[in-house]
N, C-alpha and C positions, 0 to 999 in steps of 0.2 A: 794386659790392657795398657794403654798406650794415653798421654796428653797428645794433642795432636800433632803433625806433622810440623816441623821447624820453620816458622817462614810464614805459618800462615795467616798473615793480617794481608797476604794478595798487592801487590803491587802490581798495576794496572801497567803491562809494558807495552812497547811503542812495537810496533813493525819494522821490517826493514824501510830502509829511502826509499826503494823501488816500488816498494807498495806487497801485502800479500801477497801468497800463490796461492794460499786457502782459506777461508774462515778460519781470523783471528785466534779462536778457542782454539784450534787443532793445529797451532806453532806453539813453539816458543820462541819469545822475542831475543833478536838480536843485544838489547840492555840489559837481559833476565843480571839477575843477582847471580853470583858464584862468590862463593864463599868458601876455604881452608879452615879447618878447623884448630886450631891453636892449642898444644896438648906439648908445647917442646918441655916448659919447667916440670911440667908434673913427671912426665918421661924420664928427663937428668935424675931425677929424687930416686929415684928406684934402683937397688939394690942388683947388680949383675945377674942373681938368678931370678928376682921379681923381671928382669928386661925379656932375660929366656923365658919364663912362664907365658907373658903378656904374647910378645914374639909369637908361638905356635899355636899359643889361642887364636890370635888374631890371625895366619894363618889357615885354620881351621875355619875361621869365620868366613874368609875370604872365596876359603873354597868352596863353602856351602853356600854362600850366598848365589852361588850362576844356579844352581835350581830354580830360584826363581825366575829365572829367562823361561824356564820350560813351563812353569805353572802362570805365565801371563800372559805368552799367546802364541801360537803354533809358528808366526815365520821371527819372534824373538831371539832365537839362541842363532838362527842363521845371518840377522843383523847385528848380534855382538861378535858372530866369528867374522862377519865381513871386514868391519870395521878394527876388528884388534889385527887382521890379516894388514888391512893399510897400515895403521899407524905402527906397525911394528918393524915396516920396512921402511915407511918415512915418516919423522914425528912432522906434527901438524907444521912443521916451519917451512920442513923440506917438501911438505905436499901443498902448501899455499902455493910455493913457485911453481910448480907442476898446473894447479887448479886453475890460476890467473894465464898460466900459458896457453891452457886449455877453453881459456874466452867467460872465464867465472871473472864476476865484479870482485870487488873487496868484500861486501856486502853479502854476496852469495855465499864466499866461502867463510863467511862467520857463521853466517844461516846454517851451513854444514859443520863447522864445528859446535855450534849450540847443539843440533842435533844429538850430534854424536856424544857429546857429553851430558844429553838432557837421557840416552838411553845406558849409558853407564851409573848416573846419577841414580834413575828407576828401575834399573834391572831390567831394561823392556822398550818398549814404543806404545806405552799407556802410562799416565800421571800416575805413581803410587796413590796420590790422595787426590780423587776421584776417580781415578781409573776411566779417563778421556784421552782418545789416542790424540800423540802428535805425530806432525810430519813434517820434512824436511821443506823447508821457506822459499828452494829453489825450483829453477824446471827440473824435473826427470831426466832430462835429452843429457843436460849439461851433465849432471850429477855420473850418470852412465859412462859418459865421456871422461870423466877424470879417475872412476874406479876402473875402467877397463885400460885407461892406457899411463895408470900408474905404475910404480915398483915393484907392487907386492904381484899384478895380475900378467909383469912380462917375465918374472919371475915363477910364479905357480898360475898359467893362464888358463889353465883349466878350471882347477878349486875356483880361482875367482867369479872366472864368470861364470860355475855352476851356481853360487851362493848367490850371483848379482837374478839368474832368472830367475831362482827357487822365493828371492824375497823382494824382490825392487818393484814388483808391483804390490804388493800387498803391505811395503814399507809406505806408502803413495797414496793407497787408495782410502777415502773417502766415503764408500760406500754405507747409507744409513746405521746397516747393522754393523758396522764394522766401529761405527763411531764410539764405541760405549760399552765396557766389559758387564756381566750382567747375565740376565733370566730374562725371555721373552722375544716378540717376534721383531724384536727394533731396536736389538742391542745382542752383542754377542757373550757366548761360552766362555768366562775365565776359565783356563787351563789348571785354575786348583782343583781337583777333581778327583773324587773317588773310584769312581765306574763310570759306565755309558757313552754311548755317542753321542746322542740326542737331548734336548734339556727334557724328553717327558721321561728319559731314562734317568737324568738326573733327579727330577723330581720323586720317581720311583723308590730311585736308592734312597732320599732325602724322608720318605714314606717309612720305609723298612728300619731306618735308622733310629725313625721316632715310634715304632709299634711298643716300646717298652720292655720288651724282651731283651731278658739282663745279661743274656749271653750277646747280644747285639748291641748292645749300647751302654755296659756297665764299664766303671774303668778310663774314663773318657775314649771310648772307640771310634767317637764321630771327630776326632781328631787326627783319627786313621793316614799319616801320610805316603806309605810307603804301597800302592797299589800293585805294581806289576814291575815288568822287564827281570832280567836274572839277576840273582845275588852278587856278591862277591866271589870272581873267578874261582876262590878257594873257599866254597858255600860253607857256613859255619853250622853246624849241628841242630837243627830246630828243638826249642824247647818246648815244653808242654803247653804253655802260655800260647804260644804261637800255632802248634799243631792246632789247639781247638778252635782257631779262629780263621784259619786257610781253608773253605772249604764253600759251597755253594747257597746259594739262599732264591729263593723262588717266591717273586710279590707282583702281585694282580697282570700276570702273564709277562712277565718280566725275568729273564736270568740273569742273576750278578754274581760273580766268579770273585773270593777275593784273595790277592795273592800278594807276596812283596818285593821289594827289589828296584824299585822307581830311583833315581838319580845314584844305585848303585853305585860304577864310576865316579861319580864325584863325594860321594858318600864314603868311600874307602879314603882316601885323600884328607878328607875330612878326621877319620878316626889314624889316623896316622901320627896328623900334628896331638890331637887329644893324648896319644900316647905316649910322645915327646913332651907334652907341657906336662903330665904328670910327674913325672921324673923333679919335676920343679917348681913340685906343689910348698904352697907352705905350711899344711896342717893336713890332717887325714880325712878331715870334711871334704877338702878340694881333692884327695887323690878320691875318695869314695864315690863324689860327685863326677869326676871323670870319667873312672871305670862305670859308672851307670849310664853314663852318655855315651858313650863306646858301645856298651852292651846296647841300647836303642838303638844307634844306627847300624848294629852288624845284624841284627835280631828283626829288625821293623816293630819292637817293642814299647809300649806304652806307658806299660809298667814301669821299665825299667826305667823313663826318663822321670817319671814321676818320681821315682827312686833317687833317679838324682838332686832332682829340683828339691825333696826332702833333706837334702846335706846341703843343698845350696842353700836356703833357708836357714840353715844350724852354722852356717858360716861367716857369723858376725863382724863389722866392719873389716873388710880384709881389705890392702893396700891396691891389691890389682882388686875388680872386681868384674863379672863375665856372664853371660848366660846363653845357650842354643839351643836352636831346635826347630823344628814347626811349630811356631808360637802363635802367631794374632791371624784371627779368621774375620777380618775386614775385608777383605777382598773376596772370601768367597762368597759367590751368591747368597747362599744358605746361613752364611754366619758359623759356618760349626768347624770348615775345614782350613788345617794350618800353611798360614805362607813362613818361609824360611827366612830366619834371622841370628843372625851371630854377634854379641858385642863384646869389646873388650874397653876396661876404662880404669882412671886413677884417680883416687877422693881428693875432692877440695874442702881443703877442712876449714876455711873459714865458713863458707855457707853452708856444711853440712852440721855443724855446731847451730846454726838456728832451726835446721831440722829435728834435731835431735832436741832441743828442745820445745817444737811441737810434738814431736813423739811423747815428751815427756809429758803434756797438758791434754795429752788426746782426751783418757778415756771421760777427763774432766769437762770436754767441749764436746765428745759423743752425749751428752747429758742435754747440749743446746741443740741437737736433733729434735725435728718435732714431732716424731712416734714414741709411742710408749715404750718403755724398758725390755719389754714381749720381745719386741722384734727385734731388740738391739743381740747382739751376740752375747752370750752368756760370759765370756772372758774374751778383754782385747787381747789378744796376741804382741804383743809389744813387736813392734818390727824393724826392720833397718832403714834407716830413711836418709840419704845420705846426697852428696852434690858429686858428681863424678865430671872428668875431664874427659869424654873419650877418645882415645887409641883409634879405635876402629868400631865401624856400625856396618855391619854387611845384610843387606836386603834390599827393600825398595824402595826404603826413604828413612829418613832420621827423625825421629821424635824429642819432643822439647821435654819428657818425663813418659815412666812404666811403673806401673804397678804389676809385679808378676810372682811365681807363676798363675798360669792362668788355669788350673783345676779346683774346681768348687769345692772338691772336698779336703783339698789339701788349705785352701783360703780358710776355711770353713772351723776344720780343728790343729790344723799347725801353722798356719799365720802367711804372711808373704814376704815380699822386701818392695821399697819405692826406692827410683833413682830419680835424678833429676840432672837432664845431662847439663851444667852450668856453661862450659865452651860450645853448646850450639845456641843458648838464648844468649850469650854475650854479642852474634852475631848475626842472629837472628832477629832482632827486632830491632837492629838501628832503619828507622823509618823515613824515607826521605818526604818532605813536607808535599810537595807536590804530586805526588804519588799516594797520599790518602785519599779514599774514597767516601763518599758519605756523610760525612762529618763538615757541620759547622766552620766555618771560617774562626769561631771565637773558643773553640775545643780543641784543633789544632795543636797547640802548641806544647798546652797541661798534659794531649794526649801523648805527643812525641816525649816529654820529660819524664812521665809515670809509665808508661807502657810496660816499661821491662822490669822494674821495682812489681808495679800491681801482677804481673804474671810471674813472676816467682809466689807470690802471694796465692797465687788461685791454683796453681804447679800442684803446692804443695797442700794444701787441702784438699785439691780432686784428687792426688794421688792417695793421702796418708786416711782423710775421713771419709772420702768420698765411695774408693773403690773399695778402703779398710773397712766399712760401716755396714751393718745391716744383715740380719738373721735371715736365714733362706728356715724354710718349716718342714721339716723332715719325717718322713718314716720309712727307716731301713730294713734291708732283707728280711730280718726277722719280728716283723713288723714294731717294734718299738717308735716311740716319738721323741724330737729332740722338744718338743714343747706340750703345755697340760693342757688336752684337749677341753678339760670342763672351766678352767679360768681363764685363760685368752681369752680377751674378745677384739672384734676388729673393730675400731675407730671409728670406720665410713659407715659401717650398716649395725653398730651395735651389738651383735650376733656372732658365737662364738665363730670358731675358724673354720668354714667348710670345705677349704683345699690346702692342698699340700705338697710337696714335691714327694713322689714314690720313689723306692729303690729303682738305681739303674737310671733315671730321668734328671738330667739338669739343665740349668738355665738357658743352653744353646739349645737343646733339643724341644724344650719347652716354648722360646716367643723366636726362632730359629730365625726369618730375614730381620725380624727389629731387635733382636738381643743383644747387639753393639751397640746400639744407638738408645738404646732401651738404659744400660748401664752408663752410657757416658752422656746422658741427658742427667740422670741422678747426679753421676758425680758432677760434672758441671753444675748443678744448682745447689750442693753440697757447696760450692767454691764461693759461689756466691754471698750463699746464705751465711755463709760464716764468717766471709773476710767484714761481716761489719758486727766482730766481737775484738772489743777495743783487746783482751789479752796475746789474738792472734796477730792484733798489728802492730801490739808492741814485741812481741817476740821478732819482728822482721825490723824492727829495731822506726816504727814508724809512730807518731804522734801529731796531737792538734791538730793546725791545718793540714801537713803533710799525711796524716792518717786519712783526712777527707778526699782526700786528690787520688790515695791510692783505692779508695772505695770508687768513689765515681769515674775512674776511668777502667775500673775491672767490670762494672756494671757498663758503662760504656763502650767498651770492647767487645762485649756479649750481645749486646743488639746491634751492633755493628755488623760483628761475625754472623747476626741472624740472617740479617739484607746479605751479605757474602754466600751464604747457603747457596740461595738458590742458582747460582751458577754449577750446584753441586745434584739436581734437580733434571732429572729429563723426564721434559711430560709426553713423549712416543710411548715408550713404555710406563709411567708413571710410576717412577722409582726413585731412589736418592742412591745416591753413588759413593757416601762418603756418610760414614756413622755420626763422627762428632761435629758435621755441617749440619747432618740432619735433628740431631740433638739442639744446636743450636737455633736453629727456626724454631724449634719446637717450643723454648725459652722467650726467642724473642715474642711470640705468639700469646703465652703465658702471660706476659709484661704488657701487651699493647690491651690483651683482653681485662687488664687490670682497672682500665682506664683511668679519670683523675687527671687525664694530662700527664700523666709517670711518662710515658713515652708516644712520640706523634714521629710518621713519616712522611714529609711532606717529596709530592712527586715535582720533578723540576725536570728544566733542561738545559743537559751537559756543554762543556764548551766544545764541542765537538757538533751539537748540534742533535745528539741522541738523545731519548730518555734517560735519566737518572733520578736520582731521591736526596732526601737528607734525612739523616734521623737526630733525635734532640731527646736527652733523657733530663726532666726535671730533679737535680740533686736534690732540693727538699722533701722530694716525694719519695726517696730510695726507703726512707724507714717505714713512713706511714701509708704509704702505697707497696711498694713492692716487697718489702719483708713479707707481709702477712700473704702476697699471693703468692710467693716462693714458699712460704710454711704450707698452706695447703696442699699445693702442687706435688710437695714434695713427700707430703703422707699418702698422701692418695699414687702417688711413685712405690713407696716403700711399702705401704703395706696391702695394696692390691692390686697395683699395677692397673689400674682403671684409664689414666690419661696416660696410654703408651706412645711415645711416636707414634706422628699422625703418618698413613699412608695415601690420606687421598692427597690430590694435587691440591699444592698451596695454592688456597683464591687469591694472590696475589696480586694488585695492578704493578710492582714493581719488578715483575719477571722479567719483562721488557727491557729493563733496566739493565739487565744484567746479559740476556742473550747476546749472544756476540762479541762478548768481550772478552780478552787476554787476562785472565786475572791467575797469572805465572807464580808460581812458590821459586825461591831461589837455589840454586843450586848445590847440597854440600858434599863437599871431600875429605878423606883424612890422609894421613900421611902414609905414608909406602914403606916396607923395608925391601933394599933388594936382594930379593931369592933367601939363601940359609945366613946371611947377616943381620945381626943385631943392631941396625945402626939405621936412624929416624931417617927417612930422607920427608922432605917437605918442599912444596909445590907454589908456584904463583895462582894467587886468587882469579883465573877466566877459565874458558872453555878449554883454551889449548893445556893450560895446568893441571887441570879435571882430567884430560883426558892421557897426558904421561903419566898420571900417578895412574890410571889403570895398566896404559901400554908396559911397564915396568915394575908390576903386580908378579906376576907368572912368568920370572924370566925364563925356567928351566925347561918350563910344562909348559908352555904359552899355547904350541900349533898342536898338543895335546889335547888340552882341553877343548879346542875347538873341536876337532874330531869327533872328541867324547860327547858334546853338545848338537852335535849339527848329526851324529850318529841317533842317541835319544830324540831328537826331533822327528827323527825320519822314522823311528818305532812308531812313533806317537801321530804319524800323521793319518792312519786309517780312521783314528778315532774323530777327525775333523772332516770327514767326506759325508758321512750322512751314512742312514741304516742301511743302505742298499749295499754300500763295504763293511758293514759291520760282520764278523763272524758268526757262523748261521749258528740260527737256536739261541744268542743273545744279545743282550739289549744295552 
């Protein structure tokens, strides 16, 4: 589980001069933010075999991370091979002369470097956080003209222009369904996917997943990543674990075949460096944790990763610190299926020291939760909670904090670990004044000073008590309960507990599209609720007036971020796009229905001449108004789930407000090493910077990889034609 995405307080960017090529929402602007991530002293500090450890991790992350090209949208992996084809034969310097010679402005060919760097940034041509496609800010004509009579295409004039007609229109297009990854008839099929062609086949599988049948869904299975294509050229032995789970399943006329071997190819590459960085472990926790993640990816095993995530857990503050896999199921439709991510990083031990001691006062402030003791977990876990520099973050976007891993029952009785990546909020929230949205003219200012003080504040409580907090109610295989069915009683209705979670059933497969947003609505109100207990603001080393400042602009950033939502909101299909937006509506909604005047939106308009709003939270009312509605809210969260994310369309008049507009996350990078060297290389802060440190990622494998990507693509393309190509007799 993830704080959300780096960047996102939304800075409203500007267009090219020339004016859009498309609705605003589906560029990114020529201003966007780009950002380098700063990681050089912590990198010097590390020990020659901690550099090779980190090294091949990071490695390994890098590789795994282009899976994600394939799990976001069927013509992705053939616009990242396009583009690392150009820039590999001219960095963006040497193809600006070419592009201007070619009748492109200045301006065009930035719009093309944004691009290109906004789909290396996401892994894709869809936002990691919201998952709305963008597209290139220029004409088509132009754009054609500089891929076709550049370097790379009088060079290999074939491969180019096979990749420019396989993806140049559907890099371009526009079209409704195309606008919005997703479930239904007005948004399209994310490529995380289990089985099927069709969404009623996904829906099917999404059925069979949840029938409870513990051979289908016990073990976390519905995190199943590894579907199809062949093994490893040198197929490894199947184990028992795997044999009884390869095999066919038959639901309401439906065939589902399941089998493994999905990102193979890049999958070996991946366990390659894993077995290089073992060699340069520093404890047997980290070789254990290795060989288990090894064993996953050669296996398509579940266990086994879980296996690992158990040593990674028992692997207490370690200098480098790391973790991969199919992790976070935000992006799948369903909520259950994993998208790829790989991190490598190194502790900051000044803020990881006031982590540590909120760890230290947890299970003291788990007491100012407003549920009864029942639902609290029987023993905190004591966990690792630490500030990390990171190395490298490979997937489709960077998070400001994680709480992982993410299996309920490993959370459950062996505890977790929280990061908090401190080198992306250092960079992430310097807010330029003119560029707030929302917000008061006379809040402004307190809010640019405290923004990044009160988010470390709220970080580390959604992380350590938010995701750390809270008894799920148990009875296992052999029917036992993890609580006394005759004394519990519930809170809301007085009456003992009449549900439970069964063997085989967990939280994903239980509230499946809102169980991200279902959890990171808690923890977010967890963050809230607690940053106004004066011991957690003096551990962040805040007091008096400075204590006040950092409560009400944490509560002020949350109905902020609520109005920001709804750019997050497509009411075609009536769905939210993005878990911890939708959480936040949900809060601010909580807050406005509190009434009291705690908080008022008033609707205005912009200097632009469009709808806009303001919002205005009454500091005197945070205790006597919105505490007490956050306490309820937040019982009635925890101990029945009764006000879960809302799914109908917000009645909002401020949607208005928001349609149309560029509200861009900024762009971040980390440093490179080139090929089998140990040795930092680091980037200038823009697109063209962004985009060498990918071109000089893969210097060995580079025109491999693409092969191996745009090869998988081309597997995977029957399953994006509809039933009529689908293989007879299944679904």
């Amino acid at each position: 589980m993830r704080e959300p995405e780096a960047g996102s307080e939304f800075a409203i960017g500007a267009a090219t001069a020339a004016g859009p090529m498309a609705d605003t929402q589906y560029i990114l602007p020529n201003d966007i933010g780009v950002s380098s991530l700063d990681c050089r002293e912590a990198f010097r500090l590390l020990s020659p075999t901690e550099r090779l450890y980190a090294h091949h991790l990071s490695r390994a992350a890098w590789y795994g991370g282009l899976a994600v090209l394939l799990q976001t949208s069927p013509e992705a992996p053939y616009i990242y091979a396009l583009l690392s084809r150009l820039f590999r034969a001219q960095d963006p310097d040497q193809l600006r002369q070419h592009a201007l010679a070619e009748g492109l402005t200045e301006e065009e060919y930035q719009a093309f470097l944004v691009y290109a760097a906004g789909v290396y940034s996401n892994m894709g041509n869809y936002k990691s956080f919201g998952d709305t496609k963008f597209v290139p800010n220029l004409p088509k004509e132009k754009l054609e003209r500089v891929i076709l009579g550049s370097k790379a295409a009088q060079e290999h004039p074939e491969e180019v222009r096979g990749l420019w007609q396989t993806c140049g229109e559907l890099m371009f297009s526009l079209e409704p369904r195309l606008r919005h990854l997703g479930l239904g008839k007005e948004v399209r099929p994310s490529t995380t996917r289990e089985a099927g062609w069709m969404e009623c086949s996904l829906r099917s599988w999404d059925a069979v997943c949840r029938t409870g049948d513990g051979e289908n869904s016990r073990g976390g299975f519905l995190y199943w990543p590894f579907p199809r294509v062949t093994p490893f050229p040198s197929e490894p032995a199947l184990d028992s674990e795997m044999t009884s789970k390869l095999k066919s399943y038959e639901f309401q006329g439906s065939h589902f075949q399941v089998t493994r071997g999905d990102y193979a190819p890049i999958l070996q590459k991946v366990v390659e460096h894993l077995e290089k960085a073992k060699t340069y472990a520093a404890n047997s926790h980290q070789e254990q944790m290795l060989a288990q993640y090894i064993e996953s990816f050669t296996q398509g095993s579940i266990e086994a990763h879980k296996r690992g995530s158990r040593f990674w857990i028992q692997d207490k503050g370690p200098i480098v610190e790391s973790y991969i896999g199919f992790i976070e199921s935000y992006r799948d439709p369903f909520g259950s299926r994993g998208e790829f991510e790989g991190f490598v990083a190194m502790v900051n031990k000044a803020m990881s020291a006031k982590f540590e001691r909120l760890v230290a006062s947890a299970e003291q402030l788990l007491k100012e939760l407003p549920w009864p003791p029942a639902f609290e977990k029987d023993k905190f876990l004591t966990p690792d909670f630490t500030s990390l520099d990171v190395l490298t973050f490979a997937g489709s976007g960077i998070p400001a904090g994680i709480n992982i891993p993410n299996y309920d029952d490993l959370r459950q009785t062996e505890g977790f670990k929280n990061v908090s990546l401190g080198n992306v909020l250092a960079v992430a929230y310097a807010t330029q004044r003119e560029k707030l949205t929302f917000l008061e003219e006379d809040d402004k200012d307190l809010y640019i000073r405290w923004k990044g003080p009160s988010f470390d504040v709220q970080v580390g409580l959604h992380e350590l008590l938010g995701h750390g907090s809270g008894k799920l109610f148990v009875q296992d295989e052999k029917g036992a309960f993890n609580f006394d069915q005759e004394t519990v009683i519930n809170p809301e209705t007085g009456e003992q507990i009449q549900s439970w979670y069964r063997s085989g059933e967990t939280w994903d497969s239980k509230f499946s599209t809102i169980a991200s947003s279902y959890e990171e609505c808690r923890a977010e109100s967890v963050g809230l609720y607690l940053c106004l207990h004066p011991q957690v603001l003096e551990i962040f080393g805040f007091e008096g007036s400075d204590a006040e400042d950092v409560i009400y602009v944490n509560w002020l950033n949350m109905v902020r971020a609520g109005l920001l939502a709804l750019e997050f909101y497509t009411p075609e299909a009536s769905n939210w796009r993005q878990a911890h937006m939708q959480a936040r509506f949900v809060i601010l909604r909580v807050l406005l229905e509190a009434g009291e005047g705690l908080v008022t939106v008033t609707p205005t308009t912009g200097s632009d001449g469009r709808p806009d709003a303001r919002v205005r939270l009454d500091h005197s009312k945070i205790r006597s108004v919105g505490k007490p509605a956050l306490e309820r809210f937040l019982r009635r969260l925890q101990v029945s789930g009764g006000l879960s994310p809302r799914k109908t369309p917000p009645t909002s008049p401020y949607l208005s407000s928001l349609t149309g507009r560029n509200l861009s996350l900024p762009l971040f990078f980390s440093p490179s090493f080139p090929g089998s060297e140990v040795q930092l290389l680091e980037y200038e802060a823009s697109a063209a910077g962004l985009i060498r440190s990918f071109s000089e990622r893969f210097p060995e494998d580079g025109p491999e990889l693409e092969e191996v990507l745009t090869q998988l693509a081309t597997a995977d393309a029957r399953f994006w034609e509809g039933p009529s190509k689908a293989p007879s007799g299944q679904a």
